[in-house]
N, C-alpha and C positions, 0 to 999 in steps of 0.2 A: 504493500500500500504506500511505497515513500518514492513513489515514480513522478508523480508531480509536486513541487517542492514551493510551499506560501512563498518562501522568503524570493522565488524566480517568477514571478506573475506575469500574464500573457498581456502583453497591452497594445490597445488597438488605436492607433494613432490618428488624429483628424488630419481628413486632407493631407494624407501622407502615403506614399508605396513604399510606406519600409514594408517587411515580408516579418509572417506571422509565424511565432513557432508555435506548432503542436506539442503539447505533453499529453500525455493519456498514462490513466491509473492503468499498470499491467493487469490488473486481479478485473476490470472492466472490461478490456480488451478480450481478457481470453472467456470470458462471460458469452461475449457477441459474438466472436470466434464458434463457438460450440454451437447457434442457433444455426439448425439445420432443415435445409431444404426438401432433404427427403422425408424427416420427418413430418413436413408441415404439408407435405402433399399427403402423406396417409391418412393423415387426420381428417384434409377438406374428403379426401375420397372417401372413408370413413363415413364420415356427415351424409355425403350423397347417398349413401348406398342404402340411408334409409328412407327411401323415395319421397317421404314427406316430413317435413320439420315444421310444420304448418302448426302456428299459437291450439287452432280447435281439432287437430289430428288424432289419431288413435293414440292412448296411451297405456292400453292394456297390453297390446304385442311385443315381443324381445327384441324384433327384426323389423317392425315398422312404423314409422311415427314418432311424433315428440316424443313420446316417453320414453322408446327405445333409448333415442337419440338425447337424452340431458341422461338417462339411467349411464349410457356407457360414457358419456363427459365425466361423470362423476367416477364413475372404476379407475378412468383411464388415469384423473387429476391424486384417484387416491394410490394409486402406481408412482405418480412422481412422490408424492406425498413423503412415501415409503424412507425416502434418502436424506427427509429433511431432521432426524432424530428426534419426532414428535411434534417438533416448532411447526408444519405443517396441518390445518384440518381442511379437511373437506366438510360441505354442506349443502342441503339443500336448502334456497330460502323461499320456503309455499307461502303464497296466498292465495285467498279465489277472490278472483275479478267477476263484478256481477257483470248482469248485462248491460249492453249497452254501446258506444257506437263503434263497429266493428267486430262486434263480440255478443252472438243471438243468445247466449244464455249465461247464467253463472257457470264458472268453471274454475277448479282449482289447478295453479300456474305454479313451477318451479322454476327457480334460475340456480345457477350452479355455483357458489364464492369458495375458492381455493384459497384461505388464508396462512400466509408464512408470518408469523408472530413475530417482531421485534424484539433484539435481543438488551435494549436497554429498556428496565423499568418503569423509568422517567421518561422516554419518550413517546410521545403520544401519537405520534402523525401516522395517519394512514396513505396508502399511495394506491388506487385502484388500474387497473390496465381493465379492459370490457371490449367483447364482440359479442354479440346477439346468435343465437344457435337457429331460432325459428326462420322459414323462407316462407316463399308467396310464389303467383302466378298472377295472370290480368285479373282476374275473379281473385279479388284481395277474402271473399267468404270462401273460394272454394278449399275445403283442409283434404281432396279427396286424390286430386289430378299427381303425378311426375312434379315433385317440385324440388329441385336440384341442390339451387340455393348455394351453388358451387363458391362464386366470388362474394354473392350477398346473402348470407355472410357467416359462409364457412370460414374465411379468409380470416375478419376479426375473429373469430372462437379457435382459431390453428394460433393464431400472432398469442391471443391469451395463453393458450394452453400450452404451449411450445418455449414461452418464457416460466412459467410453472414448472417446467421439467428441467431447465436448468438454472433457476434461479433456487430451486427447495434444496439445492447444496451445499448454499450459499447462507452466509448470516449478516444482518442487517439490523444497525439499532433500530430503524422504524417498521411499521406492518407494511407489507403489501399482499393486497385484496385480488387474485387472476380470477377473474370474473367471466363468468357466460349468461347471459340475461333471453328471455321467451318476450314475446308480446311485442318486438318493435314496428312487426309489420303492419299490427291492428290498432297501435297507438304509446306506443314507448310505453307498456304498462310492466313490463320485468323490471325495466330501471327507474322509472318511477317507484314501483313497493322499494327499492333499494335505497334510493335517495331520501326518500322521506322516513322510513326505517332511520339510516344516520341521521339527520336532521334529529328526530323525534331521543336517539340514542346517544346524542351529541360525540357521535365520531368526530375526530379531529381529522378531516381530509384536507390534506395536503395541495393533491391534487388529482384528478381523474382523465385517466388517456380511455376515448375511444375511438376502436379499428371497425370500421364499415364501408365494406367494398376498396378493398386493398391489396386485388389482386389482377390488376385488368392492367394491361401495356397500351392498348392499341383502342384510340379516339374513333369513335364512329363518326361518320360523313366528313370527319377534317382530315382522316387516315394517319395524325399525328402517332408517331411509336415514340414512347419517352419510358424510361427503364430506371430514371434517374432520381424522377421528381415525385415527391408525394405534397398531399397540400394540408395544411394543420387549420381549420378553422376556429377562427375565435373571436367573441363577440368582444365589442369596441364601449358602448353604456351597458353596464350588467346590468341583467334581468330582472335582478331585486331593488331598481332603481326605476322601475317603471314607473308604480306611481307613486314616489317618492320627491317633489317637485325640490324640496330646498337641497334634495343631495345630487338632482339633474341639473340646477344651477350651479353649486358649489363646482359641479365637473364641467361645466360649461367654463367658469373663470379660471379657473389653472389651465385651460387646456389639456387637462387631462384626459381626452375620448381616447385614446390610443394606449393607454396604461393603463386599461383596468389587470385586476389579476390572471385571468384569463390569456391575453396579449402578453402581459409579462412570460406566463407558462410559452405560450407560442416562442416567442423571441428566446426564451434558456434554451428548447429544443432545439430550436436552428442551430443554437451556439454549441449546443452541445454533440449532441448525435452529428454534425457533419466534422468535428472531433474523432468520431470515433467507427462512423463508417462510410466506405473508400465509395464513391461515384454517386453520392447524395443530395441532393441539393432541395432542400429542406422549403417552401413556398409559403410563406403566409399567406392568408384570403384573410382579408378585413369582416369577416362576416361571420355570424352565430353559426351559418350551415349556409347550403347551398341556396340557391335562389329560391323562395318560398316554401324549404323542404327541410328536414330534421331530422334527428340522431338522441341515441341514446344518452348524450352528455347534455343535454336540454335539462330534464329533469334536475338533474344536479345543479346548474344555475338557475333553476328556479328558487333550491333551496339556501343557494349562497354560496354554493362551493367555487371552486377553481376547475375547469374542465374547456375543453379542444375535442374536436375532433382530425381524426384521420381519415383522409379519402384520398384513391389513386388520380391522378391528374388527368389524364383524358379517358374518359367513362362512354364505354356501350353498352349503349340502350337497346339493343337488341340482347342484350345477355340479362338484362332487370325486369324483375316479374311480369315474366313472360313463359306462355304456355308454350312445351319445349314441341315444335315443330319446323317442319320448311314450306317456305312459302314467300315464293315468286322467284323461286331459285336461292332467297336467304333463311341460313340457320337462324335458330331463333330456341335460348332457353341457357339457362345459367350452368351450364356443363364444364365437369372439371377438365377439359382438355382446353380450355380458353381461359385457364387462370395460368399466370408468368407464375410459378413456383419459386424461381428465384426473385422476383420482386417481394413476393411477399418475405421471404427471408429479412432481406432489406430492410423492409417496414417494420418486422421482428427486430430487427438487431440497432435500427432507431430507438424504438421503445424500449429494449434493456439496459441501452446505455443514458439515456434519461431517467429511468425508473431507478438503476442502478445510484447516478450519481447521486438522487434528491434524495434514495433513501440512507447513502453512506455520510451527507452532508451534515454540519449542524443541522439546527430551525432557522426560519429565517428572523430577522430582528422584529422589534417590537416599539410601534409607537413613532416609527421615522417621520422627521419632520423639521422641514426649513424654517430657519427664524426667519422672523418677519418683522421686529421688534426696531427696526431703524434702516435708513434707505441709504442703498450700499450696491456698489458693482461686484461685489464679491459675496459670495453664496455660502452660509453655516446651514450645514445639517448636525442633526443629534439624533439621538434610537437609546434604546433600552435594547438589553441583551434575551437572546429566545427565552420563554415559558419554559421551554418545555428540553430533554434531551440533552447531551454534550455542551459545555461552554467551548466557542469558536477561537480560534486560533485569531483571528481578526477579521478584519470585513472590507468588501469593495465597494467605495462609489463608486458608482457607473454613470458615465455622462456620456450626451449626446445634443447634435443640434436638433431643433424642436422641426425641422421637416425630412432628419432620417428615419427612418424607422429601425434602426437596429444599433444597440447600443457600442458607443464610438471608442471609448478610451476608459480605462480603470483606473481607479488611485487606492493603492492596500496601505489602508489605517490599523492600530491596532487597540484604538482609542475607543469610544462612541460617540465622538463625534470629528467633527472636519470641518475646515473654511479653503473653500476654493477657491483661486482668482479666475473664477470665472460668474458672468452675473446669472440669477434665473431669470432676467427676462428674456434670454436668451439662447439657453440651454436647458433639457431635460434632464432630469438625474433620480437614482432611484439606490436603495443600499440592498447588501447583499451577507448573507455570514461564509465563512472561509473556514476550513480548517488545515492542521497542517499540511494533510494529503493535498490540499488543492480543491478537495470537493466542494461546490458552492451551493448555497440555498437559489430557493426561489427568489428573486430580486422584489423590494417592497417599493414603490413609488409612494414620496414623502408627503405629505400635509403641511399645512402652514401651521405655526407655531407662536408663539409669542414668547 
């Protein structure tokens, strides 16, 4: 763990081509190393083979239907389980969803949480990773038809499950939650019972990665092939701000749209996973989800948490619920032989090395916040040190100009607090906790202070 060394910090210079060194934690590296391809194709094949994964499917059968299909998620997750010497459980986490839209009757719904237990006491934070197990066809009621479910989204429940098997080896002060969640196709109701579960349970989430449809290379009707890029969405005013008018204004006068926690999440992935895997190029989208369309990380920002989604960068729609036929000379149906195996890898070994860092990291700090107390071209922040977990080795400001989007330049303090010669009315800045290895928190964007 001493491959990345505080006192050598990577720094990203404005308006400058000096050249960037990479350090990467060895004990990370070979983490994302181990995420395998072949395994992540048995799995999506796996998933397929129970012809339907459909939220109201048979769940009596051993060989077909949801209930096959969450029954052998959970064997499979209690198999990695195995290696993790206890610190590993499996569960199922039931509700019945009454009726209602999308869903003709009451039915009782399982999602799958593969929990690796934190090995510090004191630290609280939870880190979830989530794919959705259930699939669909054009007829979103029909639970009876060929429903594949190859890419969406087998792909996110192989990226979950496929970090579970070589993450339960592994020990970690904080929890992480490998999740498989039912219900997204009829209305995100697996992660919803989840989200509001923590909320009501006052889990400490950290943060929540979900993978859906993250396994497609090749764009329909633009014929774009990209192997390279995956796109992290994150919403810009969080969602528990909606109808909160004095905390929409408040984020209206800083400037703050671009820094909710969320985007901050967005922005460590880029910086981090293209750290640590070779032909990535990590895309933010300014946006909750795609253009009037939604994902299982919604609910979570409903309840206040920190969550992104993951989506492959050019998507065919001939392969999304669609009834699997040919017709007019095109295939049509979400079949595993149209998933890049190796991208999804990729997308795997993103998410390890993120999930990895934030969970070996301190917390992040507490209470960050620019004085405001006297008018001045030079910029004081202060913080209090994490709640919760390890005390850090020290911490980064990060700063940037207010129309980059990706943080510019560090300064490693070992104080709690800092005076930049730099002003805020014209640079963004946010803190971060450090420890020796290098690992860093989630970065907190500051509040005004007096």
């Amino acid at each position: 763990m001493k491959y990345l060394v505080f006192l050598i910090p990577v720094f990203f210079v404005l308006n400058s081509p000096a050249q960037t060194i990479i350090k990467q934690d060895a004990a990370i590296k070979q983490m994302v190393d181990e995420v395998s391809s072949r395994n992540i194709e048995a799995i999506i094949r796996k998933l397929v083979s129970f012809k339907s994964r459909h939220t109201l499917s048979d769940t009596s059968s051993k060989t077909t239907g949801s209930g096959a299909a969450r029954n052998w998620i959970k064997a499979e997750m209690e198999h990695y389980a195995a290696a993790s010497g206890g610190r590993m459980v499996v569960q199922f986490d039931t509700f019945t969803q009454p009726k209602g839209e999308r869903i003709d009757k009451a039915v009782k719904l399982k999602n799958v949480l593969a929990v690796l237990k934190g090995t510090d006491p004191n630290d609280t934070r939870v880190y979830i990773v989530s794919g959705h197990y259930d699939s669909r066809v054009n007829d979103v009621m029909n639970p009876d038809a060929v429903e594949p479910g190859a890419n969406d989204d087998a792909s996110g429940t192989a990226v979950s499950m496929e970090l579970a098997r070589v993450m339960a080896k592994r020990s970690f002060p904080a929890t992480i939650i490998f999740m498989s969640v039912v219900g997204e196709e009829q209305g995100l109701y697996g992660s919803t019972n989840v989200a509001k579960r923590a909320k009501a349970e006052n889990w400490n989430i950290d943060a929540m990665l979900n993978n859906d449809i993250v396994g497609n290379t090749h764009g329909m009707e633009t014929d774009l092939k990209d192997n390279r890029s995956v796109r992290v969405f994150s919403e810009g005013v969080p969602s528990v701000m909606a109808d909160n008018v004095k905390q929409v204004s408040g984020l209206i006068a800083l400037g703050g749209e671009n820094d909710s926690p969320s985007r901050e999440l967005a922005r460590y992935i880029k910086e981090v996973a293209e750290r640590y895997v070779d032909q990535l190029d990590v895309t933010m989208i300014y946006r909750r989800d795609r253009y009037l369309r939604s994902g299982d990380h919604v609910p979570f920002l409903l309840q206040g948490f920190t969550a992104v989604r993951f989506t492959e960068m050019n998507e065919d729609f001939t392969r999304q619920h669609q009834d699997v036929r040919t017709e007019k000379g095109v295939d049509y149906g979400d079949l595993p032989d149209f998933v890049d195996f190796n991208y999804v890898q990729k997308v795997a070994r993103m998410n390890l090395s993120v999930l990895a860092n934030l969970a070996l990291a301190p917390a992040e700090p507490q209470n960050a916040g620019i004085v405001t107390s006297g008018l001045t071209n030079k910029t004081i922040l202060k913080w209090d040190k994490p709640k919760t977990g390890k005390k850090p080795a020290g911490y980064y400001v990060l700063m940037r100009e207010t129309i980059n989007p990706y943080w510019e330049k560090k300064f490693y303090v070992t104080d709690t607090t800092a005076t930049l010669s730099y002003s805020k009315d014209n640079y963004l800045f946010a803190v971060q906790s450090v420890d020796a290895d290098g690992h860093e928190s989630l970065p907190v964007f500051p509040k005004p202070i007096r």
